[in-house]
N, C-alpha and C positions, 0 to 999 in steps of 0.2 A: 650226655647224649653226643657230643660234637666228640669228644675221645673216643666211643662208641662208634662213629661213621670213621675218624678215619681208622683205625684199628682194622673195621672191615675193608679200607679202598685197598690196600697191597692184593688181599683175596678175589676181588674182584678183578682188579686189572690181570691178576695169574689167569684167572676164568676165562676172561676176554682174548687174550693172548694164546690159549688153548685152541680156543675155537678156530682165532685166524691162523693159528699154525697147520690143525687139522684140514682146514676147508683148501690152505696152499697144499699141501700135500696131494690131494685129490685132486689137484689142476694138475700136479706135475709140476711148478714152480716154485722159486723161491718165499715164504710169505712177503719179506717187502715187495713183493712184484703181485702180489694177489690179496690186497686187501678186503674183506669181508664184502663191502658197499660194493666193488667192484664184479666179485664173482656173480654176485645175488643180479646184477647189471645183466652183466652177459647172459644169465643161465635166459633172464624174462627175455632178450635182444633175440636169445638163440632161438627159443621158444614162438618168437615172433616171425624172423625166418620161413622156417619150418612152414607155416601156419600161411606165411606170405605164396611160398615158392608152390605148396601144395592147391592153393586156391587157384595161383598163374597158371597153372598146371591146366585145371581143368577150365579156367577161363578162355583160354587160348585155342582160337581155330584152328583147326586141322588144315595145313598149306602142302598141296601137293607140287610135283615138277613147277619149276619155271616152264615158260611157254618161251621158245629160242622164238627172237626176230629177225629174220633173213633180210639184208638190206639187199643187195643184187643177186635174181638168179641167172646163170648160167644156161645155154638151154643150144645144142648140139642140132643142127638144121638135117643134118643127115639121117643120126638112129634117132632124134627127137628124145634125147634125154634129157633130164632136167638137172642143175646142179646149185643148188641155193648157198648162199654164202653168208656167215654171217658175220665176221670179226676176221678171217686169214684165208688164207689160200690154203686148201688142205689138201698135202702136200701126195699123203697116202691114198685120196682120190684120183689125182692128176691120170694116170695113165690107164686107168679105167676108163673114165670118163673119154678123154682123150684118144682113147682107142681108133687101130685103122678101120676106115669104115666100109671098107673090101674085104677084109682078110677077119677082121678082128682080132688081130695080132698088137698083144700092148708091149711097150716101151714106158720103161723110166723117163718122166716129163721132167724138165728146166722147167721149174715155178716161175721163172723172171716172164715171159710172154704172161703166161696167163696173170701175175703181175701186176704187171702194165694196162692189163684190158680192165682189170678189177678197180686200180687205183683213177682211170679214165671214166669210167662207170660213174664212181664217184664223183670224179669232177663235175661232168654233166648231168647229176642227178636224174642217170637214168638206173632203173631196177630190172630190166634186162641186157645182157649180152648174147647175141648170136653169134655161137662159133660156125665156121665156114669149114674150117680144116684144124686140128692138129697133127696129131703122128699120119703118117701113110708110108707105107708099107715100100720096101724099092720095086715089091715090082706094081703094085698099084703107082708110084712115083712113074715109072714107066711108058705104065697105059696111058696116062694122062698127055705124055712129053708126046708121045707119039701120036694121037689124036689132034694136038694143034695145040695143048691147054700151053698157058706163059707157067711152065714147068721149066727148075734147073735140074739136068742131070744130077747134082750130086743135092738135092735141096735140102735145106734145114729141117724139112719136117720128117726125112729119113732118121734123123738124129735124134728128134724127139728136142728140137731146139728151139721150135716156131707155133706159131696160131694164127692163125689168119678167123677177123672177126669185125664188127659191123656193133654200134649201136645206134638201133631204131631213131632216126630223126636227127643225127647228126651225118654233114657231109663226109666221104671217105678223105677229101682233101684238107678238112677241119680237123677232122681224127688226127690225120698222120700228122700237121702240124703240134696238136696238142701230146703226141706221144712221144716226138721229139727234145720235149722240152723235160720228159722225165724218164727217157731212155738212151741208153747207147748202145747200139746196135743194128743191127738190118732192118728198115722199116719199107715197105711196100706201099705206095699205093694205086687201088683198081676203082677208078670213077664209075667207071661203067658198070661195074656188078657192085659198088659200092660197100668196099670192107679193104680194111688192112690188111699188111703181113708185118708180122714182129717177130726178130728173132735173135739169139744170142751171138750171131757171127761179128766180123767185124764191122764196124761202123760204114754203112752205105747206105745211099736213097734210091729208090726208083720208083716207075711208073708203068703201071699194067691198064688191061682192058676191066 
């Protein structure tokens, strides 16, 4: 009997070896890289998969848009626009928004003012800004000078350089101190009508009505 078994083991191990050459073959692999135990592994793992990723599938909520949160809006006291902001200053809005509010004549806006009013916002944890002025037009810049307004001939807001703005509950002379400290440039301030001016010229202070 025992000459009997092994006489059959060479035929057997040939048998065996068959199969894990056939089953490598069918992977694409070499057999020592795909032994029998292992293919039978995978096919149930893959099998499983399938079965996992199908079920997630239809377990899974239907999730539409995010909802965008606006931390400060913007909001234009003359056409009463509104301009909410959420993460940048957007840059492609700027001179729409900013628009002359005579003519409605737009200019390419210097983001630095609006900026400034945005990163101030911030600071004071307030969620609006009231713009007073951006772009104006030369000859609205004009009408103004010539009325009495503390208008420059040649002012920054002809240039699309400036904004003049006011947040709700903070003093005009608290603003301009705090815009100082993160600006260089032309800074305004108007007690009396309570708002700044901010703009890209060169570094000056002053004092209006």
């Amino acid at each position: 009997m025992r000459a009997l078994l092994v006489g059959l083991l060479p035929a057997a191990i040939l048998s065996i070896a068959a199969v894990h050459v056939q089953a490598a073959r069918a992977w694409g692999a070499p057999p020592s890289e795909r032994p029998v135990e292992t293919l039978a592994r995978q096919h149930a793992d893959r099998h499983r998969v399938r079965e996992t990723s199908r079920k997630g599938a239809l377990d899974r909520p239907l999730i539409g848009p995010r909802t965008t949160r606006y931390a400060v809006t913007f909001q234009h006291l003359h056409t009463r626009e509104l301009l909410p902001i959420a993460v940048r200053v957007p840059e492609e809005r700027l001179s729409s928004f900013l628009r002359c509010r005579a003519s409605g004549a737009e200019r390419a806006m210097d983001p630095i003012p609006f900026g400034v009013a945005l990163t101030l916002a911030r600071r004071y944890g307030a969620t609006r800004v009231e713009v007073v002025s951006g772009y104006r037009s030369p000859k609205l810049n004009e009408r103004l000078r010539k009325k009495g307004h503390e208008v420059a001939s040649d002012s920054q807001h002809t240039h699309g350089n400036a904004l003049d703005f006011r947040l709700p509950g903070v003093p005009a002379a608290e603003l301009a101190r705090a815009a100082g400290e993160v600006h260089v440039g032309g800074i305004g301030t108007y007690r009396e009508s309570d708002f700044i001016h901010v703009d890209t010229g060169r570094p000056r202070t002053w004092s209006g009505h």
